[in-house]
mmJSON file of the N, C-alpha and C atoms, coordinates in Angstrom:
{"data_MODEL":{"atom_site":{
"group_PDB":["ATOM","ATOM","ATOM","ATOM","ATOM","ATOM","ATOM","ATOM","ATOM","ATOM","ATOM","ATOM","ATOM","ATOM","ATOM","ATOM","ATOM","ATOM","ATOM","ATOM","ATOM","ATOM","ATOM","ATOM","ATOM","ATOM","ATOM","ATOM","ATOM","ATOM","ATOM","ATOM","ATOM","ATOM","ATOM","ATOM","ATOM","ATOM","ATOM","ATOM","ATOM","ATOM","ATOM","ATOM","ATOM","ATOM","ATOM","ATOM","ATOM","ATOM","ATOM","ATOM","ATOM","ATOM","ATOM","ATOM","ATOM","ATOM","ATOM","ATOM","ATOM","ATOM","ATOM","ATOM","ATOM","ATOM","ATOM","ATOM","ATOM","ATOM","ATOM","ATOM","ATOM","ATOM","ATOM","ATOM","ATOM","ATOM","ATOM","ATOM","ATOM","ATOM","ATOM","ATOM","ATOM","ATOM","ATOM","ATOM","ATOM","ATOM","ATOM","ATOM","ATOM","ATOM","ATOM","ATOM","ATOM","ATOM","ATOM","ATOM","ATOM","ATOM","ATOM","ATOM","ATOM","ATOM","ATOM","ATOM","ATOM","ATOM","ATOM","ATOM","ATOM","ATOM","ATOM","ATOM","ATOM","ATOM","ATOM","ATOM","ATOM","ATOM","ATOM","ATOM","ATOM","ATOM","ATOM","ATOM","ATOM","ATOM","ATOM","ATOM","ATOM","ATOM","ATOM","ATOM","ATOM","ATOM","ATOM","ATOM","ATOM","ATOM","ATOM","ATOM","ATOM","ATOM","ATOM","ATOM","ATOM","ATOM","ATOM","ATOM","ATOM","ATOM","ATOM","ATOM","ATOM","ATOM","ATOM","ATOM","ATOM","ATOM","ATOM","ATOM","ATOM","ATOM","ATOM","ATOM","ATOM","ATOM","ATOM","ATOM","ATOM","ATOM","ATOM","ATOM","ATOM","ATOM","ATOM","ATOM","ATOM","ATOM","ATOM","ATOM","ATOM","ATOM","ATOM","ATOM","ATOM","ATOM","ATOM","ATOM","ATOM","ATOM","ATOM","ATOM","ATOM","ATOM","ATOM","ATOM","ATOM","ATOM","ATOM","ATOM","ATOM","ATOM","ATOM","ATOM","ATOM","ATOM","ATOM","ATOM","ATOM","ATOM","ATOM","ATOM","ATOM","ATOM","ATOM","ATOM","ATOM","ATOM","ATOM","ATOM","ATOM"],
"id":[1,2,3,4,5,6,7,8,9,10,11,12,13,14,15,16,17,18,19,20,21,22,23,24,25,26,27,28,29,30,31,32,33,34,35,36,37,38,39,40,41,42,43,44,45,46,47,48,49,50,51,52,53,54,55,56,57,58,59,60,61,62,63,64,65,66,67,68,69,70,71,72,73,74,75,76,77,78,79,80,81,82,83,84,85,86,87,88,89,90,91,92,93,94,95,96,97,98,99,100,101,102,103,104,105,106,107,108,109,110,111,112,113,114,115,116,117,118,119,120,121,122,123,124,125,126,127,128,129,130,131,132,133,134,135,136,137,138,139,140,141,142,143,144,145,146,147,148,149,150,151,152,153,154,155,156,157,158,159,160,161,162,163,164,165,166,167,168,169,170,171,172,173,174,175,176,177,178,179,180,181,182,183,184,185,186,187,188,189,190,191,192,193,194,195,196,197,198,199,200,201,202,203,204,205,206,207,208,209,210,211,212,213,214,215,216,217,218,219,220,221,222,223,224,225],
"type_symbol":["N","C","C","N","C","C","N","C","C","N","C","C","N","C","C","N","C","C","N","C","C","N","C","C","N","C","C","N","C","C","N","C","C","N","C","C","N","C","C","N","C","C","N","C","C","N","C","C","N","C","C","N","C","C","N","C","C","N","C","C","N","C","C","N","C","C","N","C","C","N","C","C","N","C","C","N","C","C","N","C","C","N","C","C","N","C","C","N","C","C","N","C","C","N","C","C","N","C","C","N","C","C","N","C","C","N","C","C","N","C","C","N","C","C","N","C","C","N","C","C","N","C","C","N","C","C","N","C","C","N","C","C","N","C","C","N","C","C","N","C","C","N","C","C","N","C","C","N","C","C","N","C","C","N","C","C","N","C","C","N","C","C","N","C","C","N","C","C","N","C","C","N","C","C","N","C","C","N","C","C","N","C","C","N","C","C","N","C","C","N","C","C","N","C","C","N","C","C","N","C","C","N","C","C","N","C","C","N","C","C","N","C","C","N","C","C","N","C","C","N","C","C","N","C","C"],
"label_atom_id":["N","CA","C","N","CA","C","N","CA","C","N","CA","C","N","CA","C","N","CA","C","N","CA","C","N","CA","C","N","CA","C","N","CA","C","N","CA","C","N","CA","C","N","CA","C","N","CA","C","N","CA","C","N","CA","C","N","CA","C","N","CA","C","N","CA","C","N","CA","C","N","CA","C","N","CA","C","N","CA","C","N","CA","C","N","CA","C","N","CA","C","N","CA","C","N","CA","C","N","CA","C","N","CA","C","N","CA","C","N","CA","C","N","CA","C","N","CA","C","N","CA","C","N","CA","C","N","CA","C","N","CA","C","N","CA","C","N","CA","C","N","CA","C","N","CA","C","N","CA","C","N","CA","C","N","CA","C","N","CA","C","N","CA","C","N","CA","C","N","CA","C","N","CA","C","N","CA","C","N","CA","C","N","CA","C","N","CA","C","N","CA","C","N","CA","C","N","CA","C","N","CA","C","N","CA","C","N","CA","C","N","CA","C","N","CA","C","N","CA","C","N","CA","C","N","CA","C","N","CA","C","N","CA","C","N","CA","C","N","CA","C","N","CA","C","N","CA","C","N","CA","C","N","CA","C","N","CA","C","N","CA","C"],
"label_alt_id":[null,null,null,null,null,null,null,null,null,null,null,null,null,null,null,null,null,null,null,null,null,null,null,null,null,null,null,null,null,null,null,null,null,null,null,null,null,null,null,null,null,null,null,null,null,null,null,null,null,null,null,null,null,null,null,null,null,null,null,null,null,null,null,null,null,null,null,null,null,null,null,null,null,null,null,null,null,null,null,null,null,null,null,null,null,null,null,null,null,null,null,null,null,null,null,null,null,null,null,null,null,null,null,null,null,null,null,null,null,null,null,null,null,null,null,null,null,null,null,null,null,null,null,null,null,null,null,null,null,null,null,null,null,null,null,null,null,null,null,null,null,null,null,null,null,null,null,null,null,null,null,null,null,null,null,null,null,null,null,null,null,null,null,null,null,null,null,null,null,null,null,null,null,null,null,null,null,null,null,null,null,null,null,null,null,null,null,null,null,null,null,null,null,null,null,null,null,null,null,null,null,null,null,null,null,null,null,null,null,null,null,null,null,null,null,null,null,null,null,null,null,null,null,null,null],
"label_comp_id":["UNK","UNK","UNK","UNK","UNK","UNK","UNK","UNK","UNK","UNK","UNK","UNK","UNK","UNK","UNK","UNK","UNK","UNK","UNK","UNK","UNK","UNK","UNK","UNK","UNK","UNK","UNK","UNK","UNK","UNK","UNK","UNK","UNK","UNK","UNK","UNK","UNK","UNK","UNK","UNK","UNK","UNK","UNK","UNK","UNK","UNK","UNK","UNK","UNK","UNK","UNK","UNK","UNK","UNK","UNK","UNK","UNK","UNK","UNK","UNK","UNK","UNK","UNK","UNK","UNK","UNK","UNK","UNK","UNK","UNK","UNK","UNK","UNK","UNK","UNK","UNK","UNK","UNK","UNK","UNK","UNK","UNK","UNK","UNK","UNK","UNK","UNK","UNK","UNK","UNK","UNK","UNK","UNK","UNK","UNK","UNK","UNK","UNK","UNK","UNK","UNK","UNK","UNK","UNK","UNK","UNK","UNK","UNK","UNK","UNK","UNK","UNK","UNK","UNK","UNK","UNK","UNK","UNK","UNK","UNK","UNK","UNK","UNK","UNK","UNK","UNK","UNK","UNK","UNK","UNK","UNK","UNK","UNK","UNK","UNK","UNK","UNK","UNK","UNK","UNK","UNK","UNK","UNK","UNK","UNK","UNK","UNK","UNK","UNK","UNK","UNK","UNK","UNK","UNK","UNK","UNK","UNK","UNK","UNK","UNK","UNK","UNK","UNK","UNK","UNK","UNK","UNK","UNK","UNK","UNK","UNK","UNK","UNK","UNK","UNK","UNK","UNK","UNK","UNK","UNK","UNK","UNK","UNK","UNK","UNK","UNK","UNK","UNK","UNK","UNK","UNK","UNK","UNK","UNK","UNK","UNK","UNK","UNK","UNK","UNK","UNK","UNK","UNK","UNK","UNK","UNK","UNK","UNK","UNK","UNK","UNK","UNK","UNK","UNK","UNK","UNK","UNK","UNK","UNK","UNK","UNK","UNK","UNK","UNK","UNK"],
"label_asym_id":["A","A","A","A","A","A","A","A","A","A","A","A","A","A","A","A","A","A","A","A","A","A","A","A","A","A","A","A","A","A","A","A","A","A","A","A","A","A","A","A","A","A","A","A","A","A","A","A","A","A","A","A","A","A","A","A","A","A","A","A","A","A","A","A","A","A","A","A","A","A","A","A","A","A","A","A","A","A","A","A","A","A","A","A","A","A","A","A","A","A","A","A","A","A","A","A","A","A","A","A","A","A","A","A","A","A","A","A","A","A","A","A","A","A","A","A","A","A","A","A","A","A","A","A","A","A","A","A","A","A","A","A","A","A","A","A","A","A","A","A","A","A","A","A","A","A","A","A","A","A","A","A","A","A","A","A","A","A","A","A","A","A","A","A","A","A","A","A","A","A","A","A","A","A","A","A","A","A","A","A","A","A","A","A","A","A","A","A","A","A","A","A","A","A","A","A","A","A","A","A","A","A","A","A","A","A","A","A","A","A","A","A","A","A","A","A","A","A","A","A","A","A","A","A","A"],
"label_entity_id":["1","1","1","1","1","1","1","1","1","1","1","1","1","1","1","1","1","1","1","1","1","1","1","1","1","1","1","1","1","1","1","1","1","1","1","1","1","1","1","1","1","1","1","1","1","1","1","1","1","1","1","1","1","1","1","1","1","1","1","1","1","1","1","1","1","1","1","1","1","1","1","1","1","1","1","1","1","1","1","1","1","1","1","1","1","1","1","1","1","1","1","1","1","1","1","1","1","1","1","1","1","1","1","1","1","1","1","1","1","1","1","1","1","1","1","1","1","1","1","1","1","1","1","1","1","1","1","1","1","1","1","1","1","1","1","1","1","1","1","1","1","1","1","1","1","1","1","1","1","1","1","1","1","1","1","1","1","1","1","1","1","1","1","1","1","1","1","1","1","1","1","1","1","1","1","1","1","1","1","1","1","1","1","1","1","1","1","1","1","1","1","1","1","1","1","1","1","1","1","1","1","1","1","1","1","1","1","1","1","1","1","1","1","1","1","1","1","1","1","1","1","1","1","1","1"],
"label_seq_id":[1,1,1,2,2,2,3,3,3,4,4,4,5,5,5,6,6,6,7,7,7,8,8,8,9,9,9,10,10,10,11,11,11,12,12,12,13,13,13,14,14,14,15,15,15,16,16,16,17,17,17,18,18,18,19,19,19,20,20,20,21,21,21,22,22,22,23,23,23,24,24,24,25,25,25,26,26,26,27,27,27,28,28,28,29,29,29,30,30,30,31,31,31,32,32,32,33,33,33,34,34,34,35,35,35,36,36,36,37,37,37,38,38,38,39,39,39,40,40,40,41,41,41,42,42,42,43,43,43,44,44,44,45,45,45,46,46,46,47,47,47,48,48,48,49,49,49,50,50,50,51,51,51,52,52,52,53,53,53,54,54,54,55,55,55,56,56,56,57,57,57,58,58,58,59,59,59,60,60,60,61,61,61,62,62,62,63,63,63,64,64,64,65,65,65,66,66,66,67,67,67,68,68,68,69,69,69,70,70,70,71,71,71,72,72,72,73,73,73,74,74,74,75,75,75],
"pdbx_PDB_ins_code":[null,null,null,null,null,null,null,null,null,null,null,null,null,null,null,null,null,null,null,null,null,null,null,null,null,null,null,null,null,null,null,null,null,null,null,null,null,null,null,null,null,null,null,null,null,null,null,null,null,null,null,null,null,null,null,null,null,null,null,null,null,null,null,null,null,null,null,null,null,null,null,null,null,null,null,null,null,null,null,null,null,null,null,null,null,null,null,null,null,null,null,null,null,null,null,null,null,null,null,null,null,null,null,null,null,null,null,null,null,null,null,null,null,null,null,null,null,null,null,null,null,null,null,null,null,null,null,null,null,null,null,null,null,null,null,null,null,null,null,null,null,null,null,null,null,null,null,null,null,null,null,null,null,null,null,null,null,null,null,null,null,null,null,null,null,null,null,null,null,null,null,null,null,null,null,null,null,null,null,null,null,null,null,null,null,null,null,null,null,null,null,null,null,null,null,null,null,null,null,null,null,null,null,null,null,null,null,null,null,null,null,null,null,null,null,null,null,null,null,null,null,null,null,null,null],
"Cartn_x":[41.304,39.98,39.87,41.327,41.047,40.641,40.78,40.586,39.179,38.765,36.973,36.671,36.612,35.967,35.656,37.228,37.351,36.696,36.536,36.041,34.219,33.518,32.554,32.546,33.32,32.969,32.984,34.238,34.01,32.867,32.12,31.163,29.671,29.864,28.848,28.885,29.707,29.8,30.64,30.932,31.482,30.004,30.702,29.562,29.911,30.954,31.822,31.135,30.416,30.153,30.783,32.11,33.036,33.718,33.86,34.202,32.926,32.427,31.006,30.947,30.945,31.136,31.978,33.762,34.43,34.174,33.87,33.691,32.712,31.715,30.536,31.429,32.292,33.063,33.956,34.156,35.509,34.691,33.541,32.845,32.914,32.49,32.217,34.134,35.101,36.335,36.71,36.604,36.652,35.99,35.003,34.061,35.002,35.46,36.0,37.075,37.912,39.508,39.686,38.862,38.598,37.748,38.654,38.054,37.071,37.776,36.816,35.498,35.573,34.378,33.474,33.897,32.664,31.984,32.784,32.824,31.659,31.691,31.347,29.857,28.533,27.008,26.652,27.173,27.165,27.183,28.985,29.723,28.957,28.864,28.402,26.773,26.056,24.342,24.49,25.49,25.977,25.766,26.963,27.393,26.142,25.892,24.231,23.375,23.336,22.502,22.871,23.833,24.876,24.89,24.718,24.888,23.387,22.314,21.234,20.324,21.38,21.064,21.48,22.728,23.249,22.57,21.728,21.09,19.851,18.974,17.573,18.059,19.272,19.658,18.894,18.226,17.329,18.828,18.418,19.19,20.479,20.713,22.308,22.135,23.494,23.639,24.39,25.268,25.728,25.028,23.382,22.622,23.539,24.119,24.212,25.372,26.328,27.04,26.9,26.022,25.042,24.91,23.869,23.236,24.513,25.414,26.196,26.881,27.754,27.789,27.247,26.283,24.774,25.389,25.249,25.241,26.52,27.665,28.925,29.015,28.646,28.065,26.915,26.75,25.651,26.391,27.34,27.584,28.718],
"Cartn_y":[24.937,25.4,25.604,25.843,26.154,24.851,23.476,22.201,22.337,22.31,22.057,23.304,24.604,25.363,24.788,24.601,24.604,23.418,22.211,20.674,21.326,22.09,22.528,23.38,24.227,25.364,24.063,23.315,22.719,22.076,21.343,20.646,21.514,22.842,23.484,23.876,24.634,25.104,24.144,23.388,22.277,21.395,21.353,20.956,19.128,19.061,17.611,16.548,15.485,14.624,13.7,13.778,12.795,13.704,15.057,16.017,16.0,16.423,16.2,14.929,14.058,12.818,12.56,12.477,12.879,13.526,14.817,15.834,14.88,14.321,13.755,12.567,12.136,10.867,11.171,12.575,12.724,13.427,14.435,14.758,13.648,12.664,11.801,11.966,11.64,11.464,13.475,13.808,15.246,15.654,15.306,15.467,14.57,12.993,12.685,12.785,13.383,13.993,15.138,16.086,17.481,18.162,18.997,18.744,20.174,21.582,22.135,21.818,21.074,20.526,20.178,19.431,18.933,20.374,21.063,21.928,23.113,23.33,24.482,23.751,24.59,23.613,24.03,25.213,25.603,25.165,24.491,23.64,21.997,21.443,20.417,20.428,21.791,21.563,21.959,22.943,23.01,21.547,20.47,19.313,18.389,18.816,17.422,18.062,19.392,19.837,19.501,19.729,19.403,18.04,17.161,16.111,15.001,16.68,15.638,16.07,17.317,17.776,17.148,16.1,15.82,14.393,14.153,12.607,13.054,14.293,14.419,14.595,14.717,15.112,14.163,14.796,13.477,13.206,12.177,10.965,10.913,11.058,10.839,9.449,9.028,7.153,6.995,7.852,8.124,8.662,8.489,8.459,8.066,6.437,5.782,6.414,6.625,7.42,8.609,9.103,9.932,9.736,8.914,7.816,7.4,6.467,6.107,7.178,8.377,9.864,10.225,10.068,10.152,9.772,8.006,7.435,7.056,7.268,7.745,8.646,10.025,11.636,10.835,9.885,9.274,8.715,7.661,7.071,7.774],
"Cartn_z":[-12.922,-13.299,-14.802,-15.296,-16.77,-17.452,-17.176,-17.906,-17.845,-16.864,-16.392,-17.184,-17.246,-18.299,-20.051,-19.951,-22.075,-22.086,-21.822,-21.727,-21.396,-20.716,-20.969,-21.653,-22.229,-23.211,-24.823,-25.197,-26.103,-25.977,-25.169,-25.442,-25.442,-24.999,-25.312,-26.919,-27.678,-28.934,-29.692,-29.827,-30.712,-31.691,-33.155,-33.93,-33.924,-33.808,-33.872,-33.322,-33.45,-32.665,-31.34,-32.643,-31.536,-30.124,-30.991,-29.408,-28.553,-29.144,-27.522,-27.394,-27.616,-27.252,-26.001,-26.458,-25.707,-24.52,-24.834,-23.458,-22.376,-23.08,-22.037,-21.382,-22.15,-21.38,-20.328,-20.382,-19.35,-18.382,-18.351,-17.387,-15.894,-16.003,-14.538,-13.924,-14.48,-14.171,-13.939,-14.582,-13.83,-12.682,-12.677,-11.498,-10.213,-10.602,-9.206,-9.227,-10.091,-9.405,-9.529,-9.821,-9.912,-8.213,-7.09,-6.153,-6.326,-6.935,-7.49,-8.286,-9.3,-9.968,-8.644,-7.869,-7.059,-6.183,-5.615,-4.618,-5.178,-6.759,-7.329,-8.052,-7.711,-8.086,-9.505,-9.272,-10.704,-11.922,-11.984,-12.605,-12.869,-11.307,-11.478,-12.496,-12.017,-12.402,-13.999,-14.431,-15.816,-16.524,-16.311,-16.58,-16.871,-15.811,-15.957,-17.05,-16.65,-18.142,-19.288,-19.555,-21.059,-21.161,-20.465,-20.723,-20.729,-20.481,-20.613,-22.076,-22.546,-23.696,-25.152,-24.028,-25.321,-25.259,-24.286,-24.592,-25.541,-25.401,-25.932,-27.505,-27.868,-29.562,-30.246,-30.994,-32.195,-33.052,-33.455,-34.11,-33.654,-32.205,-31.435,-31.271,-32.312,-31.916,-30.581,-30.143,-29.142,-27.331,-27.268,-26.666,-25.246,-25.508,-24.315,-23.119,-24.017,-23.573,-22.383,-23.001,-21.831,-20.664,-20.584,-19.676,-18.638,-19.623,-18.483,-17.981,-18.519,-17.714,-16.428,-16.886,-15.841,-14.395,-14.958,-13.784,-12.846,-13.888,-12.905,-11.71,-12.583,-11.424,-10.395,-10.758,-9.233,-8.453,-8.543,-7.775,-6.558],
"occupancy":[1.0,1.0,1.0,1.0,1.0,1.0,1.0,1.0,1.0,1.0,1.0,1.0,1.0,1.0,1.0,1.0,1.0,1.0,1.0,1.0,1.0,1.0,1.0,1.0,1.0,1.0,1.0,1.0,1.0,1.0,1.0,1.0,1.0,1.0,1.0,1.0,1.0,1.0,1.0,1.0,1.0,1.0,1.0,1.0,1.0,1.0,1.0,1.0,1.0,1.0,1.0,1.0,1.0,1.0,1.0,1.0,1.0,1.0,1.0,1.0,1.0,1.0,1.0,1.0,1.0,1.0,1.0,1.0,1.0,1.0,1.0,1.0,1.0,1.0,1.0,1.0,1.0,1.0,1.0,1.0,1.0,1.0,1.0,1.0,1.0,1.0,1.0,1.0,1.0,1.0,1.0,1.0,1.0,1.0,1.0,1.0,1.0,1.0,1.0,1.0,1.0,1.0,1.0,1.0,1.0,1.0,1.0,1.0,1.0,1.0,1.0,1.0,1.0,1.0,1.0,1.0,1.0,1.0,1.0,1.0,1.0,1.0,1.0,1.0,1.0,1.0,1.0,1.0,1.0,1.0,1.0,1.0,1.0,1.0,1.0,1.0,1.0,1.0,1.0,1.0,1.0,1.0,1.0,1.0,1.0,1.0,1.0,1.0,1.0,1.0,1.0,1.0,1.0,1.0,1.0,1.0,1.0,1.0,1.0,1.0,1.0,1.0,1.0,1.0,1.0,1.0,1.0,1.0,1.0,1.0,1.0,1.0,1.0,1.0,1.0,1.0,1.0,1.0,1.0,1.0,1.0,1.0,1.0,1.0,1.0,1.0,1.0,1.0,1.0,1.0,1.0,1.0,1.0,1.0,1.0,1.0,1.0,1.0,1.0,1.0,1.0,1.0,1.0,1.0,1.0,1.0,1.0,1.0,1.0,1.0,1.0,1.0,1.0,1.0,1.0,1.0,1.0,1.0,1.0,1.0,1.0,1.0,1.0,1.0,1.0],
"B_iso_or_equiv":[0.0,0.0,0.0,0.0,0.0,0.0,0.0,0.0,0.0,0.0,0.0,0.0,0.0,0.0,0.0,0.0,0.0,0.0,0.0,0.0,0.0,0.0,0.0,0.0,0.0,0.0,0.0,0.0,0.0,0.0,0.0,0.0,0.0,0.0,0.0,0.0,0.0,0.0,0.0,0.0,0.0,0.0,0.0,0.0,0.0,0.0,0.0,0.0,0.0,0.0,0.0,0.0,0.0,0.0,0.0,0.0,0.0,0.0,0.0,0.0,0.0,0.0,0.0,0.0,0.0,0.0,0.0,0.0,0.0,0.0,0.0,0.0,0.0,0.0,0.0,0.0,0.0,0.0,0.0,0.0,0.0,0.0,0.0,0.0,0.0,0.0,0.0,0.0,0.0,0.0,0.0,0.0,0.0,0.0,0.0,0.0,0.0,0.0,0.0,0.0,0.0,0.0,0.0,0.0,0.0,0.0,0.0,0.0,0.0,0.0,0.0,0.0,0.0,0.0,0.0,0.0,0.0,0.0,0.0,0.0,0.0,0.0,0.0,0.0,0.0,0.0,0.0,0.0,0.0,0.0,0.0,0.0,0.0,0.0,0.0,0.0,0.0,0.0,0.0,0.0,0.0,0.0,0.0,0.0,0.0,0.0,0.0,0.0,0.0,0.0,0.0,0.0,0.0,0.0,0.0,0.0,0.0,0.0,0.0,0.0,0.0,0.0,0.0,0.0,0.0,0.0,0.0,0.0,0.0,0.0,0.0,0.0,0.0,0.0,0.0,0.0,0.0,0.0,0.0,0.0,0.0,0.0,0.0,0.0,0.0,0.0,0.0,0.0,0.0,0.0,0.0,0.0,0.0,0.0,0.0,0.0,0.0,0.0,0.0,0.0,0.0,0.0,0.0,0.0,0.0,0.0,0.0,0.0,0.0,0.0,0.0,0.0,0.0,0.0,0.0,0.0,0.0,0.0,0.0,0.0,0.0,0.0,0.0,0.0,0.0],
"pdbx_formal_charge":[null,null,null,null,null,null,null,null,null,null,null,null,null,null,null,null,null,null,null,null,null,null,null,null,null,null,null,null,null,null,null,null,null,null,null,null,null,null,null,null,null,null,null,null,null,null,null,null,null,null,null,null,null,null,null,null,null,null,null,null,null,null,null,null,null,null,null,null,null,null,null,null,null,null,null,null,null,null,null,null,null,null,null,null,null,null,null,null,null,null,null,null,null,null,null,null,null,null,null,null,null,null,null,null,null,null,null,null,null,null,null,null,null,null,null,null,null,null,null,null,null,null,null,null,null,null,null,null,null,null,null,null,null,null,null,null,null,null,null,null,null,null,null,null,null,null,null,null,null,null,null,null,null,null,null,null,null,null,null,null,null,null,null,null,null,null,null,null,null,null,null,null,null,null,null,null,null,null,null,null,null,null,null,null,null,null,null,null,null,null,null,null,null,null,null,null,null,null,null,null,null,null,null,null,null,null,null,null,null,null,null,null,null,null,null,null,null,null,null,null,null,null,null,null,null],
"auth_seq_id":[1,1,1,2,2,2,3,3,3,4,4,4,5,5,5,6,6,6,7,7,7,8,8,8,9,9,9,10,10,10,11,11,11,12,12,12,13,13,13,14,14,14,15,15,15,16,16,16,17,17,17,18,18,18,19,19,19,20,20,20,21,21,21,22,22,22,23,23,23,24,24,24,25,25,25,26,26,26,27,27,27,28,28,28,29,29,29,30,30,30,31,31,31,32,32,32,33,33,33,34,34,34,35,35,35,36,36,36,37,37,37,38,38,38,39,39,39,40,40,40,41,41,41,42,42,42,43,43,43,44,44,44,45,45,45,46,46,46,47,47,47,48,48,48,49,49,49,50,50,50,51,51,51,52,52,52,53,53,53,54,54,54,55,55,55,56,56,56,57,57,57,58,58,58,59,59,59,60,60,60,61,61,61,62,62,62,63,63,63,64,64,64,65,65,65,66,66,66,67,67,67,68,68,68,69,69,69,70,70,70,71,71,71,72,72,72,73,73,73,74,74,74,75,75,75],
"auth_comp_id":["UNK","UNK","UNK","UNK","UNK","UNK","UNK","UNK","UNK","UNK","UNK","UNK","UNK","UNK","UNK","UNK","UNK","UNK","UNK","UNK","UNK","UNK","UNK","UNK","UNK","UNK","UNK","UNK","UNK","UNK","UNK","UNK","UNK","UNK","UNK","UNK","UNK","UNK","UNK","UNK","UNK","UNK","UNK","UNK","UNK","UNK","UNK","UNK","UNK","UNK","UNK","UNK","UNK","UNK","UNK","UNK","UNK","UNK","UNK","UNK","UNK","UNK","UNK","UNK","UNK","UNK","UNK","UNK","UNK","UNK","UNK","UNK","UNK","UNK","UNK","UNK","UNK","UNK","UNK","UNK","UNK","UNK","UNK","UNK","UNK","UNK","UNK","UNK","UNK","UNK","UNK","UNK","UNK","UNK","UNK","UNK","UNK","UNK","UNK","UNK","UNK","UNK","UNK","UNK","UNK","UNK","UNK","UNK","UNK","UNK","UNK","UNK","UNK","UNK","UNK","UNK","UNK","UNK","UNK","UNK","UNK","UNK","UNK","UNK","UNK","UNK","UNK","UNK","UNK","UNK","UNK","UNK","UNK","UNK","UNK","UNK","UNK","UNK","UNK","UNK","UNK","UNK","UNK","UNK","UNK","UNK","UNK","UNK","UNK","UNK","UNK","UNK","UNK","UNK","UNK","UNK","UNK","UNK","UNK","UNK","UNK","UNK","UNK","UNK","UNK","UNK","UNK","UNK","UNK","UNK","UNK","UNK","UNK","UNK","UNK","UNK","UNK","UNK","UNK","UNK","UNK","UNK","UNK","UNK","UNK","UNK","UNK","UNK","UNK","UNK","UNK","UNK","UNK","UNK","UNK","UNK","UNK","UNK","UNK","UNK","UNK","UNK","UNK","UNK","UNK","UNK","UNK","UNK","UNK","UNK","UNK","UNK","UNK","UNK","UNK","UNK","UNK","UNK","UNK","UNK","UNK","UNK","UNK","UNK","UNK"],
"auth_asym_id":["A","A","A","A","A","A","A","A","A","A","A","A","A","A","A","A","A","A","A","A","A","A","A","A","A","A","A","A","A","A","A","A","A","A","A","A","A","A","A","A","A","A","A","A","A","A","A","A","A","A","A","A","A","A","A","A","A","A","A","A","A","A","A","A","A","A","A","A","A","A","A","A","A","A","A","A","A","A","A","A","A","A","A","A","A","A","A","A","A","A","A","A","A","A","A","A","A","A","A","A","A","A","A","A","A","A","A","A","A","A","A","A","A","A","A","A","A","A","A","A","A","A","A","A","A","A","A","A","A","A","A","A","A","A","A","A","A","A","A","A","A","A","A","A","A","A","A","A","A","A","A","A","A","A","A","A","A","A","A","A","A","A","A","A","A","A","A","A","A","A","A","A","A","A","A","A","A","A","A","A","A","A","A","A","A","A","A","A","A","A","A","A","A","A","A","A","A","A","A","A","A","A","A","A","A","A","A","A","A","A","A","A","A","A","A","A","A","A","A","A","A","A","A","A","A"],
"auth_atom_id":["N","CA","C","N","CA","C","N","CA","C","N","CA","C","N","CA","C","N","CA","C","N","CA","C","N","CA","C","N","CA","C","N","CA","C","N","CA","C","N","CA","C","N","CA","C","N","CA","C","N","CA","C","N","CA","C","N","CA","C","N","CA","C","N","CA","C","N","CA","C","N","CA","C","N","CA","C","N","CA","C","N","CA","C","N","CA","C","N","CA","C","N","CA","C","N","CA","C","N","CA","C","N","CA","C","N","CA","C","N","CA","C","N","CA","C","N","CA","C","N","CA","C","N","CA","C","N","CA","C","N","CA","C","N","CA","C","N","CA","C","N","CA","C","N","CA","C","N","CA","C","N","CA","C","N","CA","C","N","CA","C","N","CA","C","N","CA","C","N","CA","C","N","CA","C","N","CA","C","N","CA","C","N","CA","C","N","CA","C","N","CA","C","N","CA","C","N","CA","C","N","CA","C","N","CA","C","N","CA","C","N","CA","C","N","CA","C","N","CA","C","N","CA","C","N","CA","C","N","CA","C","N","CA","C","N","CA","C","N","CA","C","N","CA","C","N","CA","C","N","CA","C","N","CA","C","N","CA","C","N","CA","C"],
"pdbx_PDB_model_num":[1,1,1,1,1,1,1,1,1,1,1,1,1,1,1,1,1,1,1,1,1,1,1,1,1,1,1,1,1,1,1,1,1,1,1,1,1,1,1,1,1,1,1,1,1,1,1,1,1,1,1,1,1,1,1,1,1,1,1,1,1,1,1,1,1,1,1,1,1,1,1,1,1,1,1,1,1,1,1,1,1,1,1,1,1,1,1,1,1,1,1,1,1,1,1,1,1,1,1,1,1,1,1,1,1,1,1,1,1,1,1,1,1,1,1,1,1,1,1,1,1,1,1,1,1,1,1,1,1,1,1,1,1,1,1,1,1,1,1,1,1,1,1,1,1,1,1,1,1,1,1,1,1,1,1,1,1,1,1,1,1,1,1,1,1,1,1,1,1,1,1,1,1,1,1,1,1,1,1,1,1,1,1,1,1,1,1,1,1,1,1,1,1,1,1,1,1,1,1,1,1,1,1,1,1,1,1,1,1,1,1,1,1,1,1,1,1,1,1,1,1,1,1,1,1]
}}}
């Protein structure tokens, strides 16, 4: 449980691009080998937020990234 916290705590307060970046990339792969992550809605409804916050960022070249995030947690 401690990985899934700091990986959302960094990507909440981190100024870094490339760390939130990061964080949004490993979200979908935590989510499917993480059996807590799935189990807890919290966690999961956290994730999607953060990761749809980090698509609305004005001038994020890193937009797509997002998106595909997104659509991993879908499938």
């Amino acid at each position: 449980m401690f990985i899934l916290t700091a990986v959302m705590d960094l990507l909440r307060t981190s100024k870094n691009a490339l760390v939130r970046k990061s964080c949004i990339e490993v979200i979908p792969t935590m989510f499917r080998y993480f059996k807590q992550f799935r189990q807890d809605p919290d966690l999961t409804d956290n994730a999607i937020r953060e990761i749809l916050e980090f698509i609305k960022t004005p001038n994020n070249k890193d937009r797509g990234t997002g998106f595909i995030s997104l659509g991993e947690l879908a499938r």
